[in-house]
C-alpha positions as CSV (number, residue, x, y, z in Angstrom):
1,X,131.3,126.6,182.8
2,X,131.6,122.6,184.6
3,X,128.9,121.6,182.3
4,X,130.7,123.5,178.8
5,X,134.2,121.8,179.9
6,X,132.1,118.3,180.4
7,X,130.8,118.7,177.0
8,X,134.0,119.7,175.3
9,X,135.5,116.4,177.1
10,X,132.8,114.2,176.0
11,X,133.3,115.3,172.6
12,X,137.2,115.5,172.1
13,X,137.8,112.2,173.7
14,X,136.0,110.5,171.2
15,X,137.9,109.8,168.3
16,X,134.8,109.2,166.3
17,X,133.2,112.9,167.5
18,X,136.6,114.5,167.5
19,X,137.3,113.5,163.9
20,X,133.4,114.9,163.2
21,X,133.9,118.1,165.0
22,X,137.2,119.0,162.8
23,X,135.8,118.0,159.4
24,X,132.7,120.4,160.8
25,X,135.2,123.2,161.6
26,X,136.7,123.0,158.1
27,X,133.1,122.9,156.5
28,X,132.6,126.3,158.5
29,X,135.4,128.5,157.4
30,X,133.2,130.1,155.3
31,X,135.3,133.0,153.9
32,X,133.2,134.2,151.8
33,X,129.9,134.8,153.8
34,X,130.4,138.0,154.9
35,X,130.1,139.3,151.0
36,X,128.4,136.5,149.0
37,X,125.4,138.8,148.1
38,X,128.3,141.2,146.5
39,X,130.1,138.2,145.5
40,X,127.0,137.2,143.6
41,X,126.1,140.8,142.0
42,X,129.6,141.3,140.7
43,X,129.3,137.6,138.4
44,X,125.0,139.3,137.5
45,X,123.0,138.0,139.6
46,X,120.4,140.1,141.3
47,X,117.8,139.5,144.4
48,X,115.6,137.2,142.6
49,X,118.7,135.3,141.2
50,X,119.7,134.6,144.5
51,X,117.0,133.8,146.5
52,X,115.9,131.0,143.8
53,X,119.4,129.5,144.5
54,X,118.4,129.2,147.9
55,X,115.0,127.4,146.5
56,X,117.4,125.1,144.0
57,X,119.4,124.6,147.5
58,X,116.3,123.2,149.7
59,X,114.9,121.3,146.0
60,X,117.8,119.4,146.2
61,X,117.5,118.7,149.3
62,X,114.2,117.2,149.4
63,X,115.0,115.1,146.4
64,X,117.6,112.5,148.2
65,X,116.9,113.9,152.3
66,X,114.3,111.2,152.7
67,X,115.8,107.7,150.5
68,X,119.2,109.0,152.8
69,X,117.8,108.5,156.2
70,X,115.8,105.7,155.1
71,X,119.7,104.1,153.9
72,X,121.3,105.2,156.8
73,X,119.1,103.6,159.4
74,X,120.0,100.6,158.2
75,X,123.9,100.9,157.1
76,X,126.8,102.7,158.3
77,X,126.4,105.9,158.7
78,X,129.9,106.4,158.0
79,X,129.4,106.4,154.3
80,X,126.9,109.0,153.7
81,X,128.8,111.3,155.9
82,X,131.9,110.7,154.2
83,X,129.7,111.6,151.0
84,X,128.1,114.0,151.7
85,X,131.5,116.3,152.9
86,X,132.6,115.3,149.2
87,X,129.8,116.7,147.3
88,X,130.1,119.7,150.4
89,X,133.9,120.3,149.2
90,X,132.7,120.0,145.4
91,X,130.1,122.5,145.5
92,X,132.1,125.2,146.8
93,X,134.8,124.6,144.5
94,X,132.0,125.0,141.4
95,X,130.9,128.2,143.7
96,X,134.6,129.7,143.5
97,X,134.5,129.1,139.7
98,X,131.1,129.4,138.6
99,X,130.4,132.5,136.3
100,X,126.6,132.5,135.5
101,X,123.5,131.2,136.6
102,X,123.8,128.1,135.4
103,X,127.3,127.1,137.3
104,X,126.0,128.8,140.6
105,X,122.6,126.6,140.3
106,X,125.0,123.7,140.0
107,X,126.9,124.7,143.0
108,X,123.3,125.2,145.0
109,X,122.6,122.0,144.3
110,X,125.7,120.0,145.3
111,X,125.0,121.9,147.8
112,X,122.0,120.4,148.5
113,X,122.7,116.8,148.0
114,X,125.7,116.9,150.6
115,X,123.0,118.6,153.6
116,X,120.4,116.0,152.3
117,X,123.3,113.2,153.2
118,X,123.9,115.2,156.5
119,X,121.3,116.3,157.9
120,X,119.6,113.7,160.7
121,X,122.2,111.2,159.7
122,X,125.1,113.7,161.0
123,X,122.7,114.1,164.4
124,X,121.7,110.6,164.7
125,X,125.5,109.4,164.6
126,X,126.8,111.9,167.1
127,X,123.4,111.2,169.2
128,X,124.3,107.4,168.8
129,X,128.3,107.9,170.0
130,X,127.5,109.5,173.1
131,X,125.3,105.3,173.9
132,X,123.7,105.9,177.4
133,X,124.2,109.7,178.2
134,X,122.6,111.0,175.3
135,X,119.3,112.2,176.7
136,X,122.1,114.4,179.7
137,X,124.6,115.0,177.5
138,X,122.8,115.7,174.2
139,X,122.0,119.6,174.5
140,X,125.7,120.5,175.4
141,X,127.1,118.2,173.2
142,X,125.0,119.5,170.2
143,X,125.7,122.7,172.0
144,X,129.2,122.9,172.0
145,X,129.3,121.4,168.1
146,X,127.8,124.7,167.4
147,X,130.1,126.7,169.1
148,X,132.9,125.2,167.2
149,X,131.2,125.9,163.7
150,X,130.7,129.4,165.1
151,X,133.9,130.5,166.0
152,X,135.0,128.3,162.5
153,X,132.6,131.1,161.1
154,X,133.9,134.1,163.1
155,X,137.7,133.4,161.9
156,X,136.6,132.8,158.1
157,X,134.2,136.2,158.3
158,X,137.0,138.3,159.4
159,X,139.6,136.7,156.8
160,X,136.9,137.1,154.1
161,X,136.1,140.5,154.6
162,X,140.1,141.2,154.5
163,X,140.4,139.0,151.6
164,X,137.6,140.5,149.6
165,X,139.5,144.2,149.7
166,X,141.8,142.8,146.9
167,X,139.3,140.6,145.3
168,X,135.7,139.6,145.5
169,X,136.5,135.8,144.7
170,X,139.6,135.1,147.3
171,X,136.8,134.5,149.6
172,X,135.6,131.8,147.2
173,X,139.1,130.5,146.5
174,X,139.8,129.7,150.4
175,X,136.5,128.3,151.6
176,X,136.8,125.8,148.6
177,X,140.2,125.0,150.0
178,X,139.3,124.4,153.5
179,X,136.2,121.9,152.7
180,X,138.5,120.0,150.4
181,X,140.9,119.4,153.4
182,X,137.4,118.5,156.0
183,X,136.0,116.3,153.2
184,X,139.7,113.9,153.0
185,X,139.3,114.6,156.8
186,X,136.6,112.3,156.9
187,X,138.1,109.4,155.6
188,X,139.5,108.6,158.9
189,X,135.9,108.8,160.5
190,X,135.4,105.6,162.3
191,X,132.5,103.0,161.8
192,X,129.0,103.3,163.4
193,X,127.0,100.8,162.4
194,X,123.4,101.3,162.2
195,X,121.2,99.9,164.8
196,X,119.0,96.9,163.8
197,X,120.4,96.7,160.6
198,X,118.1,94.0,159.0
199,X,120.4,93.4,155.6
200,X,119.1,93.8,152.2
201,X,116.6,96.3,151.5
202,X,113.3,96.1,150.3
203,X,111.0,98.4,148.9
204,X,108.2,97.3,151.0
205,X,110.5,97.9,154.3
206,X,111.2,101.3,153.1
207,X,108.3,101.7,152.6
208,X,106.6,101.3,156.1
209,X,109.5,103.2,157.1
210,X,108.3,106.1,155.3
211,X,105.2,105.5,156.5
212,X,106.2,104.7,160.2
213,X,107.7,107.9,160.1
214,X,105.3,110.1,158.9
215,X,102.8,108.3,161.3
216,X,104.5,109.4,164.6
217,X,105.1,113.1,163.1
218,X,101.5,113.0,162.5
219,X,100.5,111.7,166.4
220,X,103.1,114.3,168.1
221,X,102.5,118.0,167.4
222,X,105.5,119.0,169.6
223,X,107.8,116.9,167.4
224,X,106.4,117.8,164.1
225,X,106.6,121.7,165.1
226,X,110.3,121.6,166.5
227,X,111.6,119.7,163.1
228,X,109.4,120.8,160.5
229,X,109.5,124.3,161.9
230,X,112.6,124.6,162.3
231,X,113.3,123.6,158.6
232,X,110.9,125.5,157.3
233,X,111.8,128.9,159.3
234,X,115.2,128.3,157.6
235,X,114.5,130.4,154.6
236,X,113.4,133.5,157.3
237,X,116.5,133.4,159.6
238,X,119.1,132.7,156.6
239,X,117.6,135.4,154.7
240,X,119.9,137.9,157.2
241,X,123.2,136.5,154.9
242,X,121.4,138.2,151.6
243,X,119.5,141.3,153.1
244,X,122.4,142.4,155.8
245,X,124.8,143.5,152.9
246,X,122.1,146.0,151.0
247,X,121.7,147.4,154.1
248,X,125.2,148.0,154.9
249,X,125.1,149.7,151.6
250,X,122.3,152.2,151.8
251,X,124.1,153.1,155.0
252,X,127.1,153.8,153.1
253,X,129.3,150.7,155.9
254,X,132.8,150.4,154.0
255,X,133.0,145.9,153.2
256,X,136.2,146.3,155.7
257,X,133.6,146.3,158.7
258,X,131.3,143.9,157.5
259,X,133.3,141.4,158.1
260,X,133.2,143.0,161.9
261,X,129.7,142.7,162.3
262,X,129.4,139.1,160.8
263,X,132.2,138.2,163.4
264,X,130.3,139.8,166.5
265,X,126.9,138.4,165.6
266,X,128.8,134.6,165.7
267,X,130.6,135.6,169.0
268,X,127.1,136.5,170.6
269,X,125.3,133.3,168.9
270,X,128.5,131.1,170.4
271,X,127.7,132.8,174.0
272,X,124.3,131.9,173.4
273,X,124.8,128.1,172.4
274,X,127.1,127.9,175.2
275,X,125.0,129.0,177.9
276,X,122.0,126.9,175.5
277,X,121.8,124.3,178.4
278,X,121.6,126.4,181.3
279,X,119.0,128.8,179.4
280,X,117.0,125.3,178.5
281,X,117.4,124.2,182.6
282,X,115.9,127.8,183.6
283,X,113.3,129.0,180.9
284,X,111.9,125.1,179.8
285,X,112.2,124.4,176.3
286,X,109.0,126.4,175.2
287,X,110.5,129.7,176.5
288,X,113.9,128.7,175.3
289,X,112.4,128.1,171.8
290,X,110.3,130.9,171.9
291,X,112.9,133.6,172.8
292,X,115.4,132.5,169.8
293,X,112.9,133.1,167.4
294,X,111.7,136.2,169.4
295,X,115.2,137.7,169.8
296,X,115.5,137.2,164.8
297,X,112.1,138.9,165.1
298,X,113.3,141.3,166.3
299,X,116.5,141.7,164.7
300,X,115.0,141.9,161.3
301,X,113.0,144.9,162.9
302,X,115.8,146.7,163.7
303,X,117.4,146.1,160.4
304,X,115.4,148.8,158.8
305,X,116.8,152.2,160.7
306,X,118.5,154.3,159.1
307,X,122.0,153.2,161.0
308,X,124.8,150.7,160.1
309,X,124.8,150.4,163.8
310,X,121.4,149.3,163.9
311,X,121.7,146.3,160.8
312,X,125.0,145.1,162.7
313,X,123.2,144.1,165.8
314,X,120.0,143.6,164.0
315,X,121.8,141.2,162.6
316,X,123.6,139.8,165.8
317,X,119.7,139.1,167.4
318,X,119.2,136.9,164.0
319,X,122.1,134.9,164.1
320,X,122.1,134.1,167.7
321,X,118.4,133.2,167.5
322,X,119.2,131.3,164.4
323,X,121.6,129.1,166.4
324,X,120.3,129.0,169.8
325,X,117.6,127.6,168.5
326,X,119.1,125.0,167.2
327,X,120.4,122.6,170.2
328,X,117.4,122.9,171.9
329,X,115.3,121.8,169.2
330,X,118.0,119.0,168.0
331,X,117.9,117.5,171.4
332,X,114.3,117.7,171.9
333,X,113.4,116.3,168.9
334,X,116.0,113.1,169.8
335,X,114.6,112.6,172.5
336,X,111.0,111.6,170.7
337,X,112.6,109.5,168.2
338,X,113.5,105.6,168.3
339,X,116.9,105.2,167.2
340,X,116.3,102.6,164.5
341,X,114.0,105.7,163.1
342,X,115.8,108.2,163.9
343,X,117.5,109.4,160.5
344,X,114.2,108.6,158.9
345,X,112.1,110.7,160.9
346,X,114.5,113.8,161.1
347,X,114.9,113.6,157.1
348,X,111.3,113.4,156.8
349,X,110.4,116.2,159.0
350,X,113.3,118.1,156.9
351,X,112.0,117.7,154.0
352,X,108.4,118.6,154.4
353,X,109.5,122.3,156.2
354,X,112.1,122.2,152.9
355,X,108.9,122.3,150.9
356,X,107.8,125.2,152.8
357,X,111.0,127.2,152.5
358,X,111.5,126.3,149.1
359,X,108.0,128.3,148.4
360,X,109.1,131.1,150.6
361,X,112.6,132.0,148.8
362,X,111.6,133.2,145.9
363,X,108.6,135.2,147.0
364,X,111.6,136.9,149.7
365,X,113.6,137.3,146.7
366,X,111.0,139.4,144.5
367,X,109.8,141.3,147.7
368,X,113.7,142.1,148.3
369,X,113.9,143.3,144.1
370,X,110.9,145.6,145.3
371,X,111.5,146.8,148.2
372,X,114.0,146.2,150.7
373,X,112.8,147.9,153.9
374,X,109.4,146.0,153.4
375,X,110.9,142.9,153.1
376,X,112.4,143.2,156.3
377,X,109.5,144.0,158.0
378,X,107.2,141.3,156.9
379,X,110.2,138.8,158.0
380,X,109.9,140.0,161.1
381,X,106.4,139.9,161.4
382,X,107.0,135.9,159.9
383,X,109.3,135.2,162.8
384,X,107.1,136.5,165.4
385,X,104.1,133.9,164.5
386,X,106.4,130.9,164.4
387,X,107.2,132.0,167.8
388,X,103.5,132.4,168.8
389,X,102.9,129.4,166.9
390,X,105.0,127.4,169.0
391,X,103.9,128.6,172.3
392,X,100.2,127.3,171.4
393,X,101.2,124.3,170.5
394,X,103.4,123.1,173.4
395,X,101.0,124.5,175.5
396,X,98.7,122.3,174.4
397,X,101.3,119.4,174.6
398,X,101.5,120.2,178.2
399,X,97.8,120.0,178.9
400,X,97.4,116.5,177.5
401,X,100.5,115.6,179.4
């Protein structure tokens, strides 16, 4: 508890993080998460449809993830946050609106522009604000980030399910809302100029950035497993969002509790992240890294008895593996990073496990039009050799240390 109450003062008395952390909250209230796979159905999309959004998603993505960092290590990273919580805001509002294919593939990849402009540069700025204790403060911080986002997630999946009793798209209506208000939010983010910044770019200079970056993924196993891993195991954990509500079906759960279940899963994955530090401190990072991809493992397992019961805390396992995993390998992967790489290297690493996700989805998506309980099972089975996976390779990593 001292070390959750440090964290939560670290981060609310920085203006910089505080104004971050609210814009993140806002970003969260996803209201309609709880019945997006319904939401989806009811405008004609099926299983197929869906997953290949999530491929569109991760495409988009890779296309401006890389050019991003490269940019952002050498400007203020203000700017592409502040843009990237635009095109966030704009691609829910298409999402609320959208009526076919087409204007949900649009939406996906917004979508997928504004994570591109996020992701490592969001990391590497709150990384950067915290100056000389980062490598103490980092897991708790990142930690207790999470937490926020969760309980922003617990609030908006109880609100949606309500919500989506009277109409399928109020869910849609009030998430597009709230990231309109995190994305004008963001304008008052303060300046964090990029370290080293050497002026106007060159090709050449991005260049052996790109090249700089791929290099010390390529000479550190640990650090290319805990980045591009975790990127590319993103199509298997968020696959819960799209295969929880079927399930919920064929066991005949009335929409009014899923809602329930979606809000209990983020409570157990905000216990988790909160006690993410002291897990770290008492298992190592191998085991801590291992167990959150043991504990989706087997929560997809469990996902295919013939119970509601039995999906909801299937699904509970999933999510709190999904983000328990998350500080842990956030901070560890900081940690093997120079900062004037930093957003470079994470975007890279990002991008090449997109690659790998972005191959996955739709063959998740044509299993899930076949056969559901199968599906399931060979997620599951997925999960449980990324875990193994991992445990080979840092124990490798530990012998050459």
């Amino acid at each position: 508890m001292k070390q959750w109450l440090a964290s939560a003062s670290i981060l609310w008395r920085s203006p910089a993080l505080a104004i971050l952390a609210v814009g993140q909250i806002a970003t969260f209230l996803l209201f309609y998460s709880p019945v997006s796979t319904v939401y989806l159905a009811s405008r004609g999309l099926g299983y197929s449809h869906i997953f290949t959004l999530e491929s569109i998603l991760l495409f988009s993505i890779m296309i401006l993830e890389i050019p991003s960092g490269i940019i952002s290590d050498r400007i203020d990273r203000r700017w592409p946050l502040i843009a990237g919580f635009a095109l966030d805001a704009a691609s829910k509002v298409l999402f609320a609106l959208a009526h076919d294919f087409f204007g949900f593939a649009c939406s996906y990849s917004l979508s997928g522009f504004s994570i591109a402009l996020l992701s490592g540069i969001f990391e590497a700025y709150v990384y950067e604000q915290l100056g000389e204790s980062a490598d103490t403060q980092a897991v708790s911080v990142f930690a207790h980030l999470s937490v926020l986002e969760l309980l922003a997630g617990l609030l908006s999946s109880l609100a949606g399910a309500w919500l989506a009793q009277s109409n399928l798209a109020y869910p849609a209506y009030a998430t597009a809302v709230a990231s309109i208000m995190g994305a004008v939010l963001m304008l008052q983010l303060p300046a964090s100029p990029a370290p080293q910044n050497e002026g106007k770019l060159s090709a050449r200079t991005s260049w052996k950035d790109l090249l700089a970056g791929l290099r010390l993924l390529y000479n550190s196993p640990t650090l290319a497993y805990v980045t591009i891993g975790s990127s590319a195991s993103f199509a298997l954990f968020n696959a819960v969002y799209t295969l929880n509500q079927p399930f919920y079906q064929r066991n005949g759960l009335a929409i009014k509790y899923w809602g329930m279940f979606a809000a209990l899963s983020l409570i157990a994955a905000a216990v988790y992240n909160t006690c993410a530090a002291a897990i770290e401190k008492k298992l190592g990072c191998t085991l801590a890294l291992f167990s959150a991809f043991a504990l989706a493992g087997l929560g997809f397992a469990m996902m295919i008895l013939p119970s509601a019961l039995a999906v909801g805390l299937g699904m509970l396992l999933i999510v709190a593996g999904m983000h328990g995993k998350a500080p842990v390998a956030t901070a560890l992967a900081n940690q093997f990073i120079p900062s004037k790489q930093r957003a470079t290297v994470l975007n890279i690493a990002s991008s090449l496990g997109s690659l790998i996700a972005l191959l996955l989805n739709p063959l998740i998506g044509w299993a899930a039009d076949k056969n559901l309980l199968a599906t399931a099972i060979a997620v599951s089975m997925a999960l449980f050799v990324f875990a193994t996976l991992w445990l080979v390779i840092a124990g490798k990593s530990d012998q050459k240390g």
